[in-house]
N, C-alpha and C positions, 0 to 999 in steps of 0.2 A: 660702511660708516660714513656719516656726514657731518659738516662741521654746524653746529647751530648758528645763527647770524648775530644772536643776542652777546654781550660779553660780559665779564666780572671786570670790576676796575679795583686793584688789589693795592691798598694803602700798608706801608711796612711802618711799623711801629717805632722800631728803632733804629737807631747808625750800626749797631752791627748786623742786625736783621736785614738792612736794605744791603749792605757790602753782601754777606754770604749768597740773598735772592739775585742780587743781578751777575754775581760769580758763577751761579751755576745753573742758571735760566739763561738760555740763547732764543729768540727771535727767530719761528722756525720748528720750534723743538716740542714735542709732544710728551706731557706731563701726565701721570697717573696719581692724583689724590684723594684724598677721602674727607668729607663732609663733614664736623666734629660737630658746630652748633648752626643754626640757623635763626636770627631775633628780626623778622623783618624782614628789611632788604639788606640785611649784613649777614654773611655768611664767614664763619670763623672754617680754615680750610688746613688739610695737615699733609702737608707734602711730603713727608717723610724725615727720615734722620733725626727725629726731633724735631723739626722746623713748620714754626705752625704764622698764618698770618690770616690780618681779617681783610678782606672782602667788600662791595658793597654792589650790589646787583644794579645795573641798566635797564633793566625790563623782568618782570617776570617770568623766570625761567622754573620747569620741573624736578627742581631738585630737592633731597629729601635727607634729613641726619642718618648717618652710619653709612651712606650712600659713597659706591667708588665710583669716580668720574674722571675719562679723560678730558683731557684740556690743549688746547693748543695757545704755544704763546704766540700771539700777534705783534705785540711791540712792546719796547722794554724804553721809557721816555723819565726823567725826571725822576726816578727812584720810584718810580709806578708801571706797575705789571698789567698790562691788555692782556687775559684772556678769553678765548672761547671752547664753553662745552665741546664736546665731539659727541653727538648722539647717536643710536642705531638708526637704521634708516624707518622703522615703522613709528620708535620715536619722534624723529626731526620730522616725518609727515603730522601724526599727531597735533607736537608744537606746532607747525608753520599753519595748520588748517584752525587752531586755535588763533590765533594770532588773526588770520585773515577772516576768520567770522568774527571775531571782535572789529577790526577794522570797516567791515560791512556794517554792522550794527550803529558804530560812531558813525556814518555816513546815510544814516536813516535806513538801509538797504533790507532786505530779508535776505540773512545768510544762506542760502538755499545751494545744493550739489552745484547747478549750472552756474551763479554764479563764482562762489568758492573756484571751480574750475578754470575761468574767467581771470580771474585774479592772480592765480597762480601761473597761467601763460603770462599775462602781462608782466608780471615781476620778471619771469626768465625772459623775453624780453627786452625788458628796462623802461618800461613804460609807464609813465607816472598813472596812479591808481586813481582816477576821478569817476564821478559818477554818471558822467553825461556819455563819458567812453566806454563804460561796462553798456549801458544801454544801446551804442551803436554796434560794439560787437555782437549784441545779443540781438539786434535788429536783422542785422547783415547775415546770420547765420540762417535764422529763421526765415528769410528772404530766400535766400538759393535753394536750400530744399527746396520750398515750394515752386520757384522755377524752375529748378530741375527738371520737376516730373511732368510739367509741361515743354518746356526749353524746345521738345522737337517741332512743336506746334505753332512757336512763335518765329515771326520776318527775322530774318539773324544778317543778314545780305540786300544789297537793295538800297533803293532810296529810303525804304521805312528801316535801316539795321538797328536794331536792340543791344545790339553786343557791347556798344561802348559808355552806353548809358547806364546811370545806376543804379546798381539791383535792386534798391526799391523802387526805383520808378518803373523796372520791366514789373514788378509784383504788381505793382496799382495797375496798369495794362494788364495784366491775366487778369486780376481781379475784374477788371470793368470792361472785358473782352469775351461776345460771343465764342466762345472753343464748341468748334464742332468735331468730331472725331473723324467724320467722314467728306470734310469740307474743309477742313485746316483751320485756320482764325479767321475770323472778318468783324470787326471794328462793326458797331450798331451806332449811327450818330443820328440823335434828334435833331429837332428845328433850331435849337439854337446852337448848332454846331460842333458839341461836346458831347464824348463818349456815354453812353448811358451804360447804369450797371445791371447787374443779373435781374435783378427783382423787376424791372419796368421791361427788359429783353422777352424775359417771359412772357410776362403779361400780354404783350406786341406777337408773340408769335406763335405761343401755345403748343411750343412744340418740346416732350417729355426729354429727348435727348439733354436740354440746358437743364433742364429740373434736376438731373440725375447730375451733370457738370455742377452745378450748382452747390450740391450738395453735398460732392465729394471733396473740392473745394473749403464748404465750408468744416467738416469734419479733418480735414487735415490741418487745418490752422487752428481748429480746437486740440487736437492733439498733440501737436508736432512745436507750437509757437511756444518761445520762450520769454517768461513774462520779466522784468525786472519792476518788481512792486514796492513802492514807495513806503515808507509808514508811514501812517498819521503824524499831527504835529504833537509834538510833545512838549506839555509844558516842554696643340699633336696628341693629345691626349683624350681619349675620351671622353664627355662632357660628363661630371658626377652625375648622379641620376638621385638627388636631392635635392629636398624642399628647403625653404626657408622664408623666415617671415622679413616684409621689406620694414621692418621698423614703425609700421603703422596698422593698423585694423579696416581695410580700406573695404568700403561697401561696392560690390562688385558685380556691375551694372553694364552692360551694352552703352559702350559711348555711341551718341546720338551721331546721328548722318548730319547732320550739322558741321561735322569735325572739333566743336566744343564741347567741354569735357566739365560740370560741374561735379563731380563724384565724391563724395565726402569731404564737404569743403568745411573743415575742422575750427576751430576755436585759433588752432594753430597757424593755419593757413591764412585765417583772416587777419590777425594781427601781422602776420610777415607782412601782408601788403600793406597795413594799415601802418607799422613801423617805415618800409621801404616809401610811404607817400603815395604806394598807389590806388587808383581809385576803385573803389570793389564796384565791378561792373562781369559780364559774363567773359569778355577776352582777359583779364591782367586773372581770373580764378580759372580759367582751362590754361592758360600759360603756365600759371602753379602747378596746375596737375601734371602736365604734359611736359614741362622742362624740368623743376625742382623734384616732383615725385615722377618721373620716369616714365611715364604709361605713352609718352611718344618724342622722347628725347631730339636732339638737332641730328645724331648720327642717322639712327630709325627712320628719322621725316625725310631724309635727305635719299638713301637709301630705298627707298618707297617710290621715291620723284622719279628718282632715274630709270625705276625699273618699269614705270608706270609710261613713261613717255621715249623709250627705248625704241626706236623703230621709225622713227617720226621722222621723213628724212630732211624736211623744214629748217629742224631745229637739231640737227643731227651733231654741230658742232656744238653747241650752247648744251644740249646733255654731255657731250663729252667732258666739257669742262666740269660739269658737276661731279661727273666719276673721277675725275682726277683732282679733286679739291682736298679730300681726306689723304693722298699718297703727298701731300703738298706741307701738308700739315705737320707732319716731324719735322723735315728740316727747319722749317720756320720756326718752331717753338726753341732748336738750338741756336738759331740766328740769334734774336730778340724778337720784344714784343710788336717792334712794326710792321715787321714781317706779318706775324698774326693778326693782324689790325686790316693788312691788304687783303691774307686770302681771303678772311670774313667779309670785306667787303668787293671783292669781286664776286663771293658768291650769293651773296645779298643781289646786287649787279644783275647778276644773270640769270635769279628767279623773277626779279622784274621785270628783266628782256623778255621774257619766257610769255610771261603775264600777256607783257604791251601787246606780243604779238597775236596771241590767241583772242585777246578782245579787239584788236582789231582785224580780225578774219584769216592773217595769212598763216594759221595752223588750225586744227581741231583740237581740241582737247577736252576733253567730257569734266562734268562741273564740281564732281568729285576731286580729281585730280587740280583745280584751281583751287576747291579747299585748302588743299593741303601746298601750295603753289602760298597763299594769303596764312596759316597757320605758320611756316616755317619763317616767313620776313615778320610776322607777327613776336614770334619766340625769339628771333636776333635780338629785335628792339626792345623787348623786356631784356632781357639779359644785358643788353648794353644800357638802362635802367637802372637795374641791381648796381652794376658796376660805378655809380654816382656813391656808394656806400660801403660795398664789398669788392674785395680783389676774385671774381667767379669768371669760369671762362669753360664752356661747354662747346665740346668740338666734336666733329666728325672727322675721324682716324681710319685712316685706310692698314688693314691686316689682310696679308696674302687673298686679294682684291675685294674683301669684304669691307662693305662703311661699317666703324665700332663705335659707342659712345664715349669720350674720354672728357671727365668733368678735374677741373684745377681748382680749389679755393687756396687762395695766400692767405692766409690766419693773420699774419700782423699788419694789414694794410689799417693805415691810419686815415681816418675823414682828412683830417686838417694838411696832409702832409702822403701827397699821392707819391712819391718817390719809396725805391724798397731798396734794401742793404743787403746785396748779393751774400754778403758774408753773415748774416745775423738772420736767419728768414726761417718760416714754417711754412711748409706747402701740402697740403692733403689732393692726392689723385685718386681717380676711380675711373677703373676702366673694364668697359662690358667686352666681354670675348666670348667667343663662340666655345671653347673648348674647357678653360677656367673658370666661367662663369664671371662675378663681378671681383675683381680685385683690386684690393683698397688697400692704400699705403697713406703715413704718414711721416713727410720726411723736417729732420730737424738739420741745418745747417747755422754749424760756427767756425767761420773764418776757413781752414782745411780740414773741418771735423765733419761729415755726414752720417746721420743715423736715419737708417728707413724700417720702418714700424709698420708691415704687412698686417693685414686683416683679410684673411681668408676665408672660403667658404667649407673647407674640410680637411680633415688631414690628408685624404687622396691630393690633394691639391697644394697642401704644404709641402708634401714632398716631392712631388713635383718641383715647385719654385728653389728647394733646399738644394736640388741638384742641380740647376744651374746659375746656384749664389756666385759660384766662382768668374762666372761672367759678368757679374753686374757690379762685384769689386773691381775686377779689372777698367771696363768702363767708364766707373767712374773715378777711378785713380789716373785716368788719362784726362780725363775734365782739371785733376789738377788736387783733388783730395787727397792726400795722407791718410786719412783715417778712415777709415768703414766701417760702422757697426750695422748687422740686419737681428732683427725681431721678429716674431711670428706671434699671429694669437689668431683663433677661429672663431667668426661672427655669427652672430645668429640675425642682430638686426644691422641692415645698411646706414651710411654717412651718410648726408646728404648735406647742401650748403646749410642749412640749417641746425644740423644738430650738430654737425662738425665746428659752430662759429660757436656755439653752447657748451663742446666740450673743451676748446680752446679759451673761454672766458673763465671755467671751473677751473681750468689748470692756472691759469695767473691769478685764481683768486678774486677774479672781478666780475662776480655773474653778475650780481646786486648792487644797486645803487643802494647801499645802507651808511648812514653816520654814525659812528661809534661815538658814544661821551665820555669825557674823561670826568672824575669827578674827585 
């Protein structure tokens, strides 16, 4: 069930009628009535026991005579009753894609699926709904595909690098960029200095490989591009041996030797960066891939490095220190957060060092291996980005000598007020293991009360954890807790910082910036 966003503003007739409604309606409290008459935008409403009251609707909502409707009370002010419908959920879709193709329409727009689509990430969100912004997410989207499918073929490194420039301006370069398949890219510039595009490339060279580049090209921006069209003016354990889906439909493609990763870069993806400030370019969309959607997390990269440059005997102390960063990593997180603040940036530190040395000769190291060397200092600095907005902290966790990934979001972290209340706090973990798979808790702390809310990948796996509850009470009743409650529930799709901060906004009530009127 879902709560509809629109509300009823319920005028009580009379002085015993307002005594009895505010006696027995609490703020909170979820009502079952039935719909008596409907003239308008008044709705005469019959709560039961007798007790009937009118109504006067906010917005048009689908409601119908003889009809039972839950309701949620919202606020009880003045002798006036805020409610909200509770609709089923193919309903509340219904209404809110009603609502948002009307909102398109007043906005000149063609309600069209991709938009509507559009609309509804941004509200979840919070993003104010303007027109210029539906058009850039629809650009940005339309963009990456299309470099995508070239991305291997274009300078990503170098004096010429692509990566931090704007996806549309890598697109206008593919666009107006000899692609040879068997020659890589090379830049055709006439007399007066300036790129020339396919049609004059040809002409100059006569050679069918661009004709055929040309063309595929153009058939994928006929297909693929997303239009936003104006209107005219108008007047120890075994590891389970199960699947599961990570929470998204991800198109599942060979990441490019490049080490960047454009892979189904979503409606959703774009606006996170687009909400967080950052600039949609090919490094801040493989950092989404690769950190927030997992396909090469900080533990994984880190992991990779060490085993990659293990032998090396150059640099034989500077790997060590890498291997020992994640065993470093728990106790620091029991300390505080400065603790965590140094090993992040000693290891920061020492992929640098790593770096300096190899380009200045006194190691080898093959140019793969400095990909992922520039990906992993790349992915810190996003993440300490994020953290301008969100409380996120993705770490490399040492498990009996394995690097694990172990991601933290703090749910109540406020913009205005970076300070957190040890005693008052929501924290959601996730932590990748080799034996349990991903396990995901949600823990609630009040004063000496902690409740941890598991999300699991199976009951094999629940019970596993069930059996050694009695250690993790213990543990944390030595932290200084009284109270311990544990939870169990079995997932099918993953948290991730983002939908974790989605479902923390639903539970306080605050997905939507909406203004309710009283009337």
């Amino acid at each position: 069930m879902k709560i509809h966003n629109e509300c009823l503003t319920f005028n009580i007739p009379s002085q015993q009628n307002k005594e009895e409604s505010n006696g027995s309606l609490k703020e909170g409290q979820t009502i079952r009535a039935k719909i008596n008459q409907i003239a308008g935008e008044i709705v005469l409403l019959n709560l039961g026991n007798g007790e009937t009251v009118q109504a006067k609707l906010t917005m048009p909502l689908p409601l119908k005579t003889g009809q039972l409707c839950d309701f949620l009370v919202k606020e009880i002010q003045d002798h006036q009753i805020l409610l909200k419908p509770v609709l089923d959920d193919a309903e509340a879709i219904r209404v809110a894609e009603q609502k948002i193709t009307s909102l398109l329409e007043k906005m000149g727009l063609t309600p069209d699926k991709e938009k509507i689509e559009i609309v509804k990430e941004m509200i979840r969100f919070q993003l104010p709904i303007q027109a210029n912004t539906l058009k850039e997410i629809s650009s940005l989207k339309t963009a990456y595909e299309k470099v995508s499918d070239w991305m291997h073929l274009l300078p990503l490194k170098g004096e010429d690098d692509l990566s931090e420039h704007s996806i549309q301006t890598v697109l206008k370069r593919v666009l107006s960029t000899e692609i040879n398949p068997e020659h890589g890219v090379k830049a055709t510039v006439n007399h007066s200095g300036t790129e020339t595009g396919f049609n004059e490339t040809k002409e100059k060279t006569g050679e069918t490989v661009l004709l055929n580049v040309e063309s595929k090209i153009a058939n994928k921006m006929t297909k693929g591009s997303v239009e936003i069209a104006e209107k005219p003016a108008e007047g120890t354990m075994e590891k389970p041996a199960i699947e599961y889906s990570s929470g998204e439909s991800e198109v599942k493609r060979p990441v490019p030797k490049t080490g960047f990763n454009l892979q189904n870069m979503t409606y959703e993806k774009i606006i996170f960066l687009l909400k967080n400030n950052f600039q949609g370019n090919i490094q801040n969309a493989s950092n989404i891939n690769q950190i927030l959607f997992h396909t090469a997390p900080v533990g994984k990269q880190l992991e990779d490095i060490v085993g990659a440059l293990k032998g090396q005997k150059e640099i034989e102390q500077l790997v060590k220190n890498l291997e020992d960063i994640g065993s470093r990593i728990k106790p620091s997180l029991i300390q505080d957060k400065e603790s965590v603040k140094e090993v992040i940036k000693e290891l920061y530190n020492t992929i640098q060092n790593i770096k300096d040395l190899a380009e200045n000769g006194a190691v080898k190291i093959g140019k793969e291996v400095i990909q992922q060397l520039d990906s992993l200092k790349s992915g810190i600095d996003f993440i300490n980005k994020i953290n301008d907005y969100q409380g996120f902290l993705q770490l490399p966790i040492q498990i009996k000598g394995e690097q694990r990934n172990l991601e933290i979001v703090l749910c109540n972290k406020k913009k205005k007020n970076s300070s957190l209340n040890p005693s008052d706090l929501k924290i959601f973990i996730s932590l990748d293991t080799k034996s349990l798979d991903t396990v995901q808790a949600f823990i609630e702390i009040k004063e000496k009360y902690v409740a941890v809310n598991f999300r699991l990948i199976s009951e094999q796996v629940k019970n596993y954890v069930v059996k050694h509850e009695s250690s993790l009470h213990t543990a944390l009743k030595t932290l200084g807790f009284t109270k311990v409650d544990t939870n169990y529930s079995i997932f099918k799709d993953k948290l991730d910082l983002i939908t974790v901060l989605e479902q923390e906004a639903l539970f306080n009530q605050k997905k939507h910036n909406f203004v309710d009127l009283w009337v």
